[in-house]
C-alpha positions as protocol buffer text, in pm:
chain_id: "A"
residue {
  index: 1
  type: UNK
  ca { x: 12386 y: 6640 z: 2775 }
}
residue {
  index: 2
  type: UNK
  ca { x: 12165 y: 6499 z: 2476 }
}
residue {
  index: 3
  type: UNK
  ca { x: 12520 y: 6391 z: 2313 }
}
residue {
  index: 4
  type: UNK
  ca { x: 12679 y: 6238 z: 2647 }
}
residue {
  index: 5
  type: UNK
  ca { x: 12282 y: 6035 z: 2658 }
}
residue {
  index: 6
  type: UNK
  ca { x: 12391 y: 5941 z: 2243 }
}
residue {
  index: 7
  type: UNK
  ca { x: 12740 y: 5824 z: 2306 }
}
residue {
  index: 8
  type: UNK
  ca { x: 12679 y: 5633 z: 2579 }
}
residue {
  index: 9
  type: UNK
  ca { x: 12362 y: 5425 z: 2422 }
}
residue {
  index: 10
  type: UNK
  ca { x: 12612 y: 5413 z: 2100 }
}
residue {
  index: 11
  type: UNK
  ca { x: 12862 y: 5248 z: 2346 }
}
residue {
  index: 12
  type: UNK
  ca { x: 12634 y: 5030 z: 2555 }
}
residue {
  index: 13
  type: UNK
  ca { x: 12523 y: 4873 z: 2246 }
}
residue {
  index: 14
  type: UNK
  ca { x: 12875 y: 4874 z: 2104 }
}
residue {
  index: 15
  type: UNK
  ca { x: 13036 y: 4635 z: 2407 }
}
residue {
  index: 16
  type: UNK
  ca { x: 12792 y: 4402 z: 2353 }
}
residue {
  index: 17
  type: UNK
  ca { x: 13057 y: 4273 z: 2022 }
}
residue {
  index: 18
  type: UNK
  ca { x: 13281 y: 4208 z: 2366 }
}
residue {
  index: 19
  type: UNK
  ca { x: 13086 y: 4099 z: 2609 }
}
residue {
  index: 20
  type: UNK
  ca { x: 13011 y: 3748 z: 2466 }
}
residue {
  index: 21
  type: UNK
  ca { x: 13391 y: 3649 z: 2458 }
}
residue {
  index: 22
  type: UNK
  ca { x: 13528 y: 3398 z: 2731 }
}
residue {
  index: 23
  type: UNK
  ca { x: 13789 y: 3603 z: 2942 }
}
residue {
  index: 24
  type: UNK
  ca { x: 13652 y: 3952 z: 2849 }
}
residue {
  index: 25
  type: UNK
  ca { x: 13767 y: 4197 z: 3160 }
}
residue {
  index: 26
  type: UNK
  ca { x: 13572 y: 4543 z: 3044 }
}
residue {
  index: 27
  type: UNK
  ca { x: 13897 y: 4773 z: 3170 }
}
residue {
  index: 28
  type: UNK
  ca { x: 13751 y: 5181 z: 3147 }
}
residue {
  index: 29
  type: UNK
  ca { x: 14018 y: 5435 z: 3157 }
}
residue {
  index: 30
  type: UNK
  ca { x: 13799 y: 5740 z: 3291 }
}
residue {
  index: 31
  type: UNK
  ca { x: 13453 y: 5781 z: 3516 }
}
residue {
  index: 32
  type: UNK
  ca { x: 13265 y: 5921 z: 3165 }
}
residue {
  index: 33
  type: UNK
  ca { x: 13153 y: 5565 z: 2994 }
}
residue {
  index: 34
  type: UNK
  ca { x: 12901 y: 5415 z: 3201 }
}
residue {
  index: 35
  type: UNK
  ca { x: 12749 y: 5237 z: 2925 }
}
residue {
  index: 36
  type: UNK
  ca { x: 13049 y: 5035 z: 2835 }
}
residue {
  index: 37
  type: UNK
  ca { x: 13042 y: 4938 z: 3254 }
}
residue {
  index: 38
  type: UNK
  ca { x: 12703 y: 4835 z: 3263 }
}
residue {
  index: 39
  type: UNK
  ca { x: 12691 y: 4621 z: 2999 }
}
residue {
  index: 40
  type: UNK
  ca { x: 12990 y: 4401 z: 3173 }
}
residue {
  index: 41
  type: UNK
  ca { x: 12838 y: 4392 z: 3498 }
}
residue {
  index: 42
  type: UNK
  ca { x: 12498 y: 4285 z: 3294 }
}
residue {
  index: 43
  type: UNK
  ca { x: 12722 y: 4015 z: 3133 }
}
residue {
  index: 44
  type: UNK
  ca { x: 12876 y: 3887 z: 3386 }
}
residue {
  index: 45
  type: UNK
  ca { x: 13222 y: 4003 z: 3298 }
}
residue {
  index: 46
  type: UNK
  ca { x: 13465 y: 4195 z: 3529 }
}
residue {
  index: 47
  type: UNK
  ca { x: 13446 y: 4551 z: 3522 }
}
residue {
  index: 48
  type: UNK
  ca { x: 13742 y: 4770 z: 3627 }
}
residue {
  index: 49
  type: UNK
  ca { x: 13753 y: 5135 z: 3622 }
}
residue {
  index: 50
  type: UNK
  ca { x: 14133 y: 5328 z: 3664 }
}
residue {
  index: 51
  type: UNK
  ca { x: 14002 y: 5713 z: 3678 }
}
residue {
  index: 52
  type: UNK
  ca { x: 14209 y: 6017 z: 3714 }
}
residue {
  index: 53
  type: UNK
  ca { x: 13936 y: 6282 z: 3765 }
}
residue {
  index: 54
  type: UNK
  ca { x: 13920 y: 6383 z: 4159 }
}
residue {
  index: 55
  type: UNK
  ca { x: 13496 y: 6335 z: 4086 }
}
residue {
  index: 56
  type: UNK
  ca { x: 13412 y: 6552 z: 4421 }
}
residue {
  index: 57
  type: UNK
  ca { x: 13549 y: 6851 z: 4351 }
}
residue {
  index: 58
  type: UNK
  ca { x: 13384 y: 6866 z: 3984 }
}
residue {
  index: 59
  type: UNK
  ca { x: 13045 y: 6906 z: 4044 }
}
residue {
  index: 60
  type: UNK
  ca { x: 12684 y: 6688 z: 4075 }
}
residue {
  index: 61
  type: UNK
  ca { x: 12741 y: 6555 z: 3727 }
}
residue {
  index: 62
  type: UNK
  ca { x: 13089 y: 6379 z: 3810 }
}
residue {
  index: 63
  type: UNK
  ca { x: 12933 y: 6268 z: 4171 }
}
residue {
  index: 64
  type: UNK
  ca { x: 12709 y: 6092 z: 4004 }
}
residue {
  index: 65
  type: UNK
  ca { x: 12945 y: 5918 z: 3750 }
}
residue {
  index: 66
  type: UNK
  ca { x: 13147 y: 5826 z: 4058 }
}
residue {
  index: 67
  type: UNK
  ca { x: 12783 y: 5697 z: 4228 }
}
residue {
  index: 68
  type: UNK
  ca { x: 12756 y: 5457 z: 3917 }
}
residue {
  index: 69
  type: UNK
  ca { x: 13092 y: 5359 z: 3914 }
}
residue {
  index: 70
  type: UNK
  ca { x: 13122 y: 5213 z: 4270 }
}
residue {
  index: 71
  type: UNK
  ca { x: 12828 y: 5057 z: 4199 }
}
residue {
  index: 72
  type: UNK
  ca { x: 12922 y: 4863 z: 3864 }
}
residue {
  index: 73
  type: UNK
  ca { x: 13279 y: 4836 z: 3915 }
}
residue {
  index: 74
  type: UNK
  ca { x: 13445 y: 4488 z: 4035 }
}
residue {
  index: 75
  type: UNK
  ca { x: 13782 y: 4728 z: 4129 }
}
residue {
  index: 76
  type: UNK
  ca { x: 13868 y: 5086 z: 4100 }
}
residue {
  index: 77
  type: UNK
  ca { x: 14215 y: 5268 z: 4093 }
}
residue {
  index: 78
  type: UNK
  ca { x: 14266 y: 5607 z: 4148 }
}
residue {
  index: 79
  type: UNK
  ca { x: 14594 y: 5790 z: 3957 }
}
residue {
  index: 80
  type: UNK
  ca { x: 14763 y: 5992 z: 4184 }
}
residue {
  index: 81
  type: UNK
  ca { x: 15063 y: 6211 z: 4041 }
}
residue {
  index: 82
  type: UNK
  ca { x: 15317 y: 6211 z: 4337 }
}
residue {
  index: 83
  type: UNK
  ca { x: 15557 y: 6550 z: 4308 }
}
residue {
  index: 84
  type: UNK
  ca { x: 15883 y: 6498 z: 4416 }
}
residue {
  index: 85
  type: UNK
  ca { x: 16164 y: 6767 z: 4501 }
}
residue {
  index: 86
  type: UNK
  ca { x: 16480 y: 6735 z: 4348 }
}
């Protein structure tokens, strides 16, 4: 947990180098960087988060990554792989 904590204050204070631009859209990939999310939403900027983890059926941890992301997030897409029978 101590390392998630250090990654995400070394990423907070990393998007700032973004977050200054004009048109800068902070676009995360996965529920796990919250830090990245918050310092858009502090900024101004549009956040959107496309996740692929199904957050609860993880666990408390992931719940609450999901809590912050509905709260920071502009827009949110889920990936859904669609099986088809051939």
């Amino acid at each position: 947990m101590a390392r998630y904590v250090a990654v995400q204050v070394y990423t907070f204070l990393f998007a700032f180098r973004y977050a200054f631009g004009r048109d800068c859209v902070f676009y995360i990939n996965t529920l796990l960087p919250v830090g990245p999310a918050l310092v858009g939403r502090m900024m101004g900027k549009r956040v959107i988060y496309h996740y692929h983890e199904n957050a609860f059926a993880k666990g408390a941890f992931y719940k609450a990554l999901a809590w912050a992301m509905q709260r920071l997030a502009h827009k949110s897409f889920v990936y859904r792989l669609i099986r088809h029978r051939f």
